[in-house]
C-alpha positions in Angstrom: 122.5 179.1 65.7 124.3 182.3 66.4 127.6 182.0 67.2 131.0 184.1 67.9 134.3 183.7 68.5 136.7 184.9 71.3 140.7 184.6 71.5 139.6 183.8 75.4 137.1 183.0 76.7 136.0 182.7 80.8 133.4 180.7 82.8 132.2 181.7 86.1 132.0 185.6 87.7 133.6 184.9 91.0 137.1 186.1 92.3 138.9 183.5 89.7 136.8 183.6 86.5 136.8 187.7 87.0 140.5 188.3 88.5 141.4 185.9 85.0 139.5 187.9 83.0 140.9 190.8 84.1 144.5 189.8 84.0 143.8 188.3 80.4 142.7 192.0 79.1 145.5 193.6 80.8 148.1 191.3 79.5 146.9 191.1 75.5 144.6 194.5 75.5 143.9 193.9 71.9 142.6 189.9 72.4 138.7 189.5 72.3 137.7 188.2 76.0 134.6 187.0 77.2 133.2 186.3 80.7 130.3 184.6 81.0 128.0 184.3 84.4 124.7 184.4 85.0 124.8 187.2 87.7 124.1 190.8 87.4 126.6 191.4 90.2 130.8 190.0 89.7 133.3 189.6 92.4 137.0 190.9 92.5 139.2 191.2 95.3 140.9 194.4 96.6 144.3 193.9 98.8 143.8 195.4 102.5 146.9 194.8 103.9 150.2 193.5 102.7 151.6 191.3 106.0 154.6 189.6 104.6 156.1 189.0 101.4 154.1 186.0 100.5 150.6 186.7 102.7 148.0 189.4 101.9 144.6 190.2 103.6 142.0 190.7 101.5 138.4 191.5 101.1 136.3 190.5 98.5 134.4 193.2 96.3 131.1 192.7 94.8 130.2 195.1 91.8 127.9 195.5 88.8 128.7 193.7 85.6 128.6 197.2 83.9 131.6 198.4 85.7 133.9 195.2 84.0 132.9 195.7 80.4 135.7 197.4 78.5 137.0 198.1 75.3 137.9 194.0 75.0 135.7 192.6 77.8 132.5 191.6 76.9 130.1 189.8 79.7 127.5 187.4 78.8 124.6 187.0 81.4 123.6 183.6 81.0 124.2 179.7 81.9 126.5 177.4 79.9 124.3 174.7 79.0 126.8 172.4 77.3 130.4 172.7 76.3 131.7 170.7 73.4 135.5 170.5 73.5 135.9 169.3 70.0 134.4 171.9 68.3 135.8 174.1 71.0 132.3 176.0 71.6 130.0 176.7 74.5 126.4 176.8 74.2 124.5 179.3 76.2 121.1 178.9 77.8 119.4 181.3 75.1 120.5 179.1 72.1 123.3 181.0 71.0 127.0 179.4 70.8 130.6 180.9 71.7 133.9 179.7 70.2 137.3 179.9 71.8 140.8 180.0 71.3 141.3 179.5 75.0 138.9 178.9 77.3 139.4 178.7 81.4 136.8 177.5 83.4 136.2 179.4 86.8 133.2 177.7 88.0 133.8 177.5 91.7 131.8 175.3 94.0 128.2 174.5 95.3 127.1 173.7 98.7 126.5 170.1 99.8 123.0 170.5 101.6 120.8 167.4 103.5 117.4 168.5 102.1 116.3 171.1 98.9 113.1 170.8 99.5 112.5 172.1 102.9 112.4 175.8 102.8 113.2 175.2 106.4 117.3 174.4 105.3 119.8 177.0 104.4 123.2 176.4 102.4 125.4 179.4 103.1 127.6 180.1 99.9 126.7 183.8 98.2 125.4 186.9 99.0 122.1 185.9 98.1 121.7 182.7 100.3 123.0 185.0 103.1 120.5 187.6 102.8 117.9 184.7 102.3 119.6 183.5 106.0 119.3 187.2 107.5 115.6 187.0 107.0 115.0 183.9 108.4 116.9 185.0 111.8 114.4 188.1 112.1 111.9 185.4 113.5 113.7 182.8 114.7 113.6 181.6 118.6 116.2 178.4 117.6 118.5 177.5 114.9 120.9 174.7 114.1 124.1 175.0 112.5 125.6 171.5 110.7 129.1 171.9 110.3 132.5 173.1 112.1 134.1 175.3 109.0 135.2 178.8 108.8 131.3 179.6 107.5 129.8 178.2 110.8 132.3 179.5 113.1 131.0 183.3 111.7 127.6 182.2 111.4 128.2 181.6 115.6 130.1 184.3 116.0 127.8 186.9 115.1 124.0 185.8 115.5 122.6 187.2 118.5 119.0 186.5 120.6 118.6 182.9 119.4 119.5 179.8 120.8 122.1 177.9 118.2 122.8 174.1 118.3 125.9 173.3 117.0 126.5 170.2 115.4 130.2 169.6 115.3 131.4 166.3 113.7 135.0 166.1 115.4 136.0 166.2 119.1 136.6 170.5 118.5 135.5 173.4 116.3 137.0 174.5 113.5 138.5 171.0 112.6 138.8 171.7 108.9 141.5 174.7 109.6 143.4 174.2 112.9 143.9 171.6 115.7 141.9 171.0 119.5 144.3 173.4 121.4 144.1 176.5 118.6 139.9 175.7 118.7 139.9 175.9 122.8 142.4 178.6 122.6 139.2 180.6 120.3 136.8 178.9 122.2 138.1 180.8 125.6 138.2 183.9 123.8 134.6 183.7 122.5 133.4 183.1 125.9 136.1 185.9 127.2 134.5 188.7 125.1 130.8 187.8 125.7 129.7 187.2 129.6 127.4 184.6 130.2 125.1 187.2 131.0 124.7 187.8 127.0 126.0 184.6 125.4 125.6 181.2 127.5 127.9 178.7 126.1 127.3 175.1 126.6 129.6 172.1 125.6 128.6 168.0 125.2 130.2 165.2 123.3 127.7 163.1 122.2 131.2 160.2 122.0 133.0 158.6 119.1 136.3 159.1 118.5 137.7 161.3 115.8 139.7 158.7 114.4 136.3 156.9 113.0 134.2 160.7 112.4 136.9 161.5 109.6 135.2 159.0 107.7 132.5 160.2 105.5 129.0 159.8 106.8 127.2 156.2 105.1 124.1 157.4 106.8 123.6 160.7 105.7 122.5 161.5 102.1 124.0 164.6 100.2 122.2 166.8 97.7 124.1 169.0 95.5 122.1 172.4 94.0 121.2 172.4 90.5 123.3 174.8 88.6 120.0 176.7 87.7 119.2 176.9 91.4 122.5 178.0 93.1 124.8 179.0 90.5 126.1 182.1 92.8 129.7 183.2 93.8 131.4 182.5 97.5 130.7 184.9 99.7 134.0 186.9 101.0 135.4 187.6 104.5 132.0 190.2 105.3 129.3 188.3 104.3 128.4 188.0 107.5 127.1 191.8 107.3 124.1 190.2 105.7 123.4 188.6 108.9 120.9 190.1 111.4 122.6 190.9 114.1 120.8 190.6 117.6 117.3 189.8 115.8 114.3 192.1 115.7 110.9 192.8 117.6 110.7 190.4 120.8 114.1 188.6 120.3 115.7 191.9 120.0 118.5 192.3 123.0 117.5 188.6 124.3 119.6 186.3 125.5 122.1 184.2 123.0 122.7 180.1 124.1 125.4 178.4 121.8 125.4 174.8 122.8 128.2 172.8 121.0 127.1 169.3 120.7 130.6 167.2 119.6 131.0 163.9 117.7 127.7 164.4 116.0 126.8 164.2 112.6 123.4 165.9 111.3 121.9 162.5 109.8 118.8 163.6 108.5 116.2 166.6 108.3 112.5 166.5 109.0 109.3 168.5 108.4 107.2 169.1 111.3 105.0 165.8 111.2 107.2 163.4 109.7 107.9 161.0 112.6 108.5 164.7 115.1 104.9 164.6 117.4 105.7 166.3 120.1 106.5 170.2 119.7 105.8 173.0 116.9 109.2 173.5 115.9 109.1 173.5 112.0 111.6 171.6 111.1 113.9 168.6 112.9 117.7 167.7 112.6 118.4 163.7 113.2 121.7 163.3 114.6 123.9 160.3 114.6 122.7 159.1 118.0 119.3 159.1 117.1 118.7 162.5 118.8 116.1 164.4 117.1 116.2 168.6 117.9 113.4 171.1 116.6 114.2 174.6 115.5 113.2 177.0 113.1 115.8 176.5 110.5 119.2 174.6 109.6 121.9 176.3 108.9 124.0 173.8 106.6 127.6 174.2 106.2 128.9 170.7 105.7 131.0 171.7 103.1 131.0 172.0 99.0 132.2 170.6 95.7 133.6 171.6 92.8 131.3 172.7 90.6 131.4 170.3 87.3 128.1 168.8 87.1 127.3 171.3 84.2 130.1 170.0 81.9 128.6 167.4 78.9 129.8 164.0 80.3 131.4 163.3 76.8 134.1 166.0 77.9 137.1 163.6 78.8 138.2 165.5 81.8 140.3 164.3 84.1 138.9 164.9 87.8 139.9 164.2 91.2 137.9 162.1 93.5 135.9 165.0 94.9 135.0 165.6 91.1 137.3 169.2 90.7 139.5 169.1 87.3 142.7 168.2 88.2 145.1 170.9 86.9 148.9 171.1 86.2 151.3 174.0 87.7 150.4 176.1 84.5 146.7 175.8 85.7 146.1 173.5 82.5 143.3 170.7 82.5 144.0 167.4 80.0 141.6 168.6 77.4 143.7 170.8 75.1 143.5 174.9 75.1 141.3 174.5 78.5 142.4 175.6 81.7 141.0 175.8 85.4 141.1 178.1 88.4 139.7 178.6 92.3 137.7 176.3 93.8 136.6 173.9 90.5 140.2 173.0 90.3 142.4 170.4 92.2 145.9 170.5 91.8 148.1 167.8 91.0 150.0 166.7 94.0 153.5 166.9 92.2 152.7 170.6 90.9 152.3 171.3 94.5 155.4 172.7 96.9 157.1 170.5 99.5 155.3 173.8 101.9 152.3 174.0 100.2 148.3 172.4 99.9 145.5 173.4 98.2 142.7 174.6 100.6 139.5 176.4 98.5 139.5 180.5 99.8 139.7 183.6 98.0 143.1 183.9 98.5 144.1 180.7 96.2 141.2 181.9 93.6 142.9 184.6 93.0 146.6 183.3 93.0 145.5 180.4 90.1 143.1 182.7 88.2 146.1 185.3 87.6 148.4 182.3 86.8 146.2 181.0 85.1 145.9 184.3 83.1 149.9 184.6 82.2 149.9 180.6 81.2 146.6 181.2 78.3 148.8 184.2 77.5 152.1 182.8 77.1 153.2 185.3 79.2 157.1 185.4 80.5 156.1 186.2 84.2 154.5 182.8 84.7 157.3 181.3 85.9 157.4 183.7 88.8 153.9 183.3 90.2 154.0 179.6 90.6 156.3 180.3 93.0 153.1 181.1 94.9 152.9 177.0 95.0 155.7 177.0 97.2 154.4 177.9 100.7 150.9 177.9 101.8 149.8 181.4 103.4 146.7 182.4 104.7 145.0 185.5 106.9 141.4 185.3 108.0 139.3 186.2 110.9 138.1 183.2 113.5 135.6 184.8 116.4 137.2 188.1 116.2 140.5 187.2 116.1 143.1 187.3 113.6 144.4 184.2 112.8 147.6 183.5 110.3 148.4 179.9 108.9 151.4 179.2 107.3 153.1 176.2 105.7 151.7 172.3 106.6 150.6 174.0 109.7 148.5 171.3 110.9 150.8 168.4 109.7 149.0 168.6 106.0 151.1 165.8 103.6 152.8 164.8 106.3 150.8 161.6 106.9 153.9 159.2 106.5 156.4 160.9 108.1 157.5 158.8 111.5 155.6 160.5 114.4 158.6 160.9 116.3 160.1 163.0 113.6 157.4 165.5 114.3 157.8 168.0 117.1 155.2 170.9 117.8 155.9 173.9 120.1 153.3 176.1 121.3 152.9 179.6 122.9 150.4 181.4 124.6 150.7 185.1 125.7 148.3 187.1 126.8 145.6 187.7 123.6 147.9 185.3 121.7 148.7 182.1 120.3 151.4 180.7 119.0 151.8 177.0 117.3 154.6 175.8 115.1 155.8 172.2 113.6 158.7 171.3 112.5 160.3 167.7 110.9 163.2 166.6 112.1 164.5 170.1 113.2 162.8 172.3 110.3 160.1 174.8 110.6 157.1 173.4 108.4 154.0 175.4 109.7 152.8 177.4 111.8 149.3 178.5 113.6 149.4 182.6 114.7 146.5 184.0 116.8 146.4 187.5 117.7 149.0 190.0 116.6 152.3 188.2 117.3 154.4 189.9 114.9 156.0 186.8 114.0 154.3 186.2 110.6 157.0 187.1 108.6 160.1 185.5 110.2 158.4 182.6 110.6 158.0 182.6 106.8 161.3 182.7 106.4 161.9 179.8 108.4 159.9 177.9 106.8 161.5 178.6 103.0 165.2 179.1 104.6 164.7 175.0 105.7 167.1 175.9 108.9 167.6 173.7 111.3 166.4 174.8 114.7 166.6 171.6 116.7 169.4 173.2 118.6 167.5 175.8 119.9 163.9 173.3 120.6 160.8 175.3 122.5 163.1 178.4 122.9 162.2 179.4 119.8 159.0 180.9 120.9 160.6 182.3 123.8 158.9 185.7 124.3 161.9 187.2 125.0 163.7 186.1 122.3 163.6 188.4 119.0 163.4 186.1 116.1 163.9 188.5 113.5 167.4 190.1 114.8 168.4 186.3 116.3 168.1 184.7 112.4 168.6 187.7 110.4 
């Protein structure tokens, strides 16, 4: 067996495994590194706009593998087919083997899907399953979309000429980010900027109670992709320029009907004949009711998991319940000279800041993956970018508005705090919303739609640990100025 040795070595070519690789030249420029991925193409992220001193927006930048090789970067296009951490080698798909010093595993996350073998069912998670998606939509009359994340809000937000069912598993969208008034407050804009002439919105709960829906579905079965089927990197904040975009032919310029369907859960999907006489649509969702709705495809975005299933189960890693290799604040797993980063990891609650929790985007990718960088390196500045575990901090794009989370925004790790030392405030203005929490009388989070300007004093708030219960709801007064009042 051929084999060769690194000083580091990196799997995965998505923002963490190549930010880390990156980082890990530019910090030892004479260290051998290596970054294997199967893909021709890597992703990187590139700063857009610096908002505050802890919050950047990004996009995420997808690029040949050529343009990464340098002078101590080598990439290696192909699968990891067993890692032995003993011996403190990898073994590649082609038979050949790579030793490490130091090895960090980037691996990201796979898409949980109902079905793979109905060609009918799409997972949405890399470029390539969203240009697969874009073609479907050029013939499609009706499409369903399972889940109530930041990837089916955009899927909703920019398909045009179809009718879309949305199956949403809480009382209100968007669950897995913000609260019921922040998702109505989005909700009324959506409808705001498209007239029912173009885009017909239509709202049912199917009842249940959200208290019981936070419990994972017994009814539904989850597949997870084979590595060798969907080994792909997250898509970034423009994916959805894959997307057709008012369809093509007849559907072009037709009308667009996004009926939300609430407390429902996609139980099951089913090929035209299996139990669906009745109508020609390909392909059936059952829902949790027993309600079965034809379309021509299923958009799936119910949500993914770490991406481990490659690693040899003799490897005695420790993992968190959702399988992700629980990591320390230096980014290091329990197996010796191996450390994780982005969305494969989960971090130890204790490592974590009393303002901060660990949601997988870009953002955190790349925060870990550079730490994660200076730690394998030894390198003096580490100390300074775990402070980046101190406050939670997070820009995206929800239905065409800006959106800006900070802190436990939505009462994350605050679940045994007394309820009535909890007080929220909210604001809305015009094209704006404004949400904040604070425990007994200290800013914790805080929701920002819009531009509100307030990103950045309200990040000092939260880190200052001031107590505002003297000043209660007046806080968000709009014609107070924040920034002069607690300079």
């Amino acid at each position: 067996m051929e084999v060769k040795r690194y000083r580091y070595v990196v799997v995965g070519g998505g923002v963490a495994g190549t930010c880390c690789a990156i980082e890990l030249c530019r910090l030892e420029p004479e260290a051998t590194v290596c970054l294997v991925s199967p893909s021709k193409e890597l992703k990187t992220v590139k700063v857009v706009q610096r908002i505050s001193r802890r919050l950047d927006e990004l996009t995420v930048i997808e690029q040949p593998v050529g343009n990464f090789e340098g002078r101590n970067l080598e990439v290696v296009q192909k699968y990891v087919s067993r890692l032995d951490t003993q011996e403190k080698r990898i073994l590649l798909s082609d038979g050949r083997g790579i030793e490490y010093d130091k090895l960090c595993i980037c691996t990201g996350a796979i898409p949980k899907v109902h079905t793979l073998s109905s060609k009918h069912v799409m997972p949405v998670r890399d470029t390539d399953s969203a240009q697969r998606l874009s073609e479907g939509l050029k013939t499609a009359k009706k499409v369903i979309v399972a889940g109530d994340g930041a990837i089916s809000l955009e899927v909703v937000n920019k398909v045009r000429g179809v009718h879309v069912v949305w199956i949403v598993k809480h009382g209100h969208i968007g669950d897995s980010f913000f609260d019921v008034d922040v998702a109505r407050f989005l909700l009324q804009r959506f409808k705001n900027r498209n007239p029912a002439s173009a885009v017909n919105v239509v709202e049912s709960d199917l009842g249940g109670r959200d208290e019981q829906a936070f419990c994972e579905d017994t009814s539904a079965s989850f597949d997870v992709e084979k590595q060798e089927q969907f080994l792909g990197h997250a898509i970034g904040p423009q994916w959805t320029n894959e997307l057709l975009i008012g369809g093509e032919g007849d559907f072009a310029g037709a009308k667009t009907t996004v009926e939300i369907l609430y407390h429902s859960n996609l139980v099951d999907v089913l090929e035209c004949g299996q139990g669906t006489a009745g109508d020609d649509w390909p392909v059936h969702a059952e829902l949790s009711n027993g309600q079965k709705i034809g379309a021509d495809l299923v958009i799936s975005c119910i949500g993914v998991l770490p991406n481990t299933g490659w690693i040899s189960a003799g490897a005695e890693f420790e993992k968190a319940s959702d399988g992700g290799l629980i990591v320390d604040a230096t980014m290091r797993t329990n197996v010796p000279d191996i450390y994780a980063a982005g969305d494969v990891c989960t971090i130890r609650e204790g490592d974590m800041g009393p303002h901060f929790f660990q949601l997988r985007l870009w953002a955190q990718a790349r925060m870990t993956a550079h730490l994660a960088a200076h730690c394998m390196t030894d390198s003096p500045e580490a100390s300074y970018l775990t402070l980046g575990f101190d406050l939670f901090a997070h820009v995206t794009h929800f239905f065409g508005k800006k959106v800006i989370l900070l802190g436990l925004y939505d009462g994350q790790r605050l679940g045994n705090e007394p309820s009535e030392d909890i007080v929220t405030y909210s604001r809305v203005t015009g094209d704006t919303f404004v949400r904040v929490l604070l425990l007994r009388g200290r800013l914790r989070g805080a929701v920002l739609v819009g531009d509100t300007e307030l990103e950045e004093v309200l990040e000092n708030l939260i880190m200052s640990g001031i107590d505002l219960s003297p000043y209660g709801p007046d806080i968000l007064d709009p014609e107070v100025d924040l920034a002069d009042y607690f300079d």
